[in-house]
C-alpha positions, 0 to 999 in steps of 0.5 A: 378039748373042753368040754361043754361042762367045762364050758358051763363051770368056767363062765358061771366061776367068771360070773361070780367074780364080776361086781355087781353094779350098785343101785342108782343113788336115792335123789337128794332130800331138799331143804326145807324152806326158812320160815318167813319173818311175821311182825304185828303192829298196833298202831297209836292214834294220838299221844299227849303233846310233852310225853313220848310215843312208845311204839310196840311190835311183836315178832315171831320167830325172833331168831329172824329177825336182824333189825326193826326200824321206825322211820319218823318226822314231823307232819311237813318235814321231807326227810324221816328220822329212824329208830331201832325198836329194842327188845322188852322184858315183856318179849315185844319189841318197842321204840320210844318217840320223845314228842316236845310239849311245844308239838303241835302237828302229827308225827308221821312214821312208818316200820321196816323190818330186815331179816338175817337173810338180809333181805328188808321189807317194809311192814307197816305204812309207807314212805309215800303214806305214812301213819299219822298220829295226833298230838293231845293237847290238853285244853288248860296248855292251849288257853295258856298258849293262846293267853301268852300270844295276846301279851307277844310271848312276853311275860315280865313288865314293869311298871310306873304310876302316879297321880295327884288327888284333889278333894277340893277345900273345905272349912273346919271350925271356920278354917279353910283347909285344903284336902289332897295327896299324891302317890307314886307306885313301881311294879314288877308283875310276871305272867304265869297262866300255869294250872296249879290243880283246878286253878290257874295261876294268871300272874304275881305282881309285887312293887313299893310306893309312896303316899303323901297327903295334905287333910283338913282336921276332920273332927276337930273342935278347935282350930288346928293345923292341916294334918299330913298322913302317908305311908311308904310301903311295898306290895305283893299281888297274886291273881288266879284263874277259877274259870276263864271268864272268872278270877280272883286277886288278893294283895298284901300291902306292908308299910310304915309311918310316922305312927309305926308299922302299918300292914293292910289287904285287898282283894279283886273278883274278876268276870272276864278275861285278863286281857279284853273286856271285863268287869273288876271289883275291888277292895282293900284297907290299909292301916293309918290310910283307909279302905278303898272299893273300886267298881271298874269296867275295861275294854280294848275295842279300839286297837292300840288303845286299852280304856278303862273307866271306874266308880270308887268309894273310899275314905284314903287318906283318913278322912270321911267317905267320899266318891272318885269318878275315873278313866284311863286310857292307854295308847300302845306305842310298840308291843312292848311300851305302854303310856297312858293317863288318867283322869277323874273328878272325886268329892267327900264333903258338900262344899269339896271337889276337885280332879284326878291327874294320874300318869302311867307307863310300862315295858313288857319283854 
């Protein structure tokens, strides 16, 4: 029979042999949460007009993010264009916009951002409201727009003209002699109105012609026969803009002749515009032919009809001073043909005086 020691060893030896239940496990530690994406744009409020829009961005931390986008159009247009941003050397984030000199409304854009979760967000702006930015133009680009728009966009023309000038008869050492000539001219003249540093190149003109003349021997003691003067020659002609309601032409003029070689210059002010009303004057010499000064006052009031009236003193062809009362008219058949007349009375002796017959035409394109 046990006994109560017994007893008492033998559950204390069960006891020890039991495990020991372990402790509840220690709840989980939770992972902490991904830091947000954050981006930083500074908007632009204008670029200049041929230039491009370089957009910047900063981003932190970069290791989040998967794709920076612009969402661009121009001002009007319904669908936007995108671009990544990409990374600089400088640790920003930049997306150039090519804006064409031509641009004359804003581009609108907008930024979205997507992170490695994928998840995309839109950052800056918005498709219902996007940023605009305004196109720069300078001043000197819009006169040359605006310039171009009077003439149609068309830049080249050609041109023709021709008169016939009558002085009148005249007697020397008791002959009567008659005092006339004719001209005949064809130019090319093309339309720049590019600035050239503090100026503005209007247009360069070059074309030849023709002279003939019939005058009495002036000077002569004797009686002699008619003398017969002319040149054949070409031409170039700059104009330029130092203000525009001012500018200045200057004209080089190379020849020949019976007697040889003849060159000659010339030179314009302008006070007004180009194309409108304005003032000119003129002056140019020629060797074996004279020297010419021409006040002329031009106006296009009446639509489709350019006029133009001038005061000219000159001694063309060889022979004394004598003065030239003219008007031209004009009538625009299309945007492109032009015809028109001229007509003038001019003297340069007491008992001399005849008129002025001229025609002319061109084709712009």
């Amino acid at each position: 029979m046990m006994t109560l020691s017994t007893a008492a060893t033998c559950l204390l030896l069960l006891l020890a042999q039991t495990p020991a239940t372990p402790p509840p496990p220690a709840a989980a530690a939770e992972s902490p949460p991904a830091e947000p994406l954050r981006v930083w744009h500074v908007p632009v409020a204008q670029v200049p007009a041929g230039t491009s829009l370089v957009l910047r961005a900063e981003v932190a931390p970069v290791w989040r993010l998967a794709a920076l986008v612009v969402h661009h159009r121009t001002a009007g247009e319904t669908v936007f264009q995108t671009t990544a941003f990409e990374l600089s050397a400088d640790g920003t984030h930049a997306a150039s916009l090519p804006v064409p000199a031509t641009q004359r409304v804003p581009v609108e854009y907008y930024v979205t951002a997507r992170d490695t979760a994928g998840e995309e967000t839109v950052r800056f702006a918005s498709a219902e409201r996007p940023y605009p930015v305004l196109i720069d133009v300078p001043r000197s680009l819009l006169e040359r727009e605006a310039l171009l728009e009077v003439y149609g966009q068309r830049r080249s023309r050609v041109g023709a003209f021709a008169e016939h000038v009558d002085y009148g008869a005249t007697r020397i050492v008791g002959r009567r002699s008659v005092d006339r000539y004719y001209r005949v001219e064809a130019d090319y003249l093309y339309r720049l109105f590019t600035p050239v540093g503090e100026l503005r190149l209007d247009s360069i003109r070059i074309g030849v012609g023709h002279l003939r003349a019939q005058t009495p021997p002036f000077g002569a003691t004797q009686p002699e026969d008619p003398r017969t003067p002319g040149l054949d020659y070409g031409f170039s002609e700059v104009d330029v803009s130092l203000h525009p309601l001012f500018g200045l032409g200057a004209k080089l003029v190379l020849g020949g002749n019976l007697n040889g070689f003849a060159a000659g210059f010339g030179g314009k002010l302008r006070i007004g515009r180009p194309h409108g009303a304005r003032a000119e004057l003129e002056g140019e010499f020629v060797q074996g032919l004279g020297g010419l000064g021409t006040l002329r006052l031009a106006w296009d009031t009446v639509p489709r009809f350019p006029m133009s009236a001038a005061v000219q003193v000159t001694n063309v062809p060889t022979g004394p001073v004598g003065l030239r009362l003219l008007y031209r008219v004009g009538y625009q058949v299309s945007d492109a043909v032009l015809v028109g007349a001229q007509a003038g009375y001019q003297a340069r002796t007491s008992i001399g005086g005849g008129p002025t017959l001229g025609l002319l035409t061109s084709y712009s394109w």
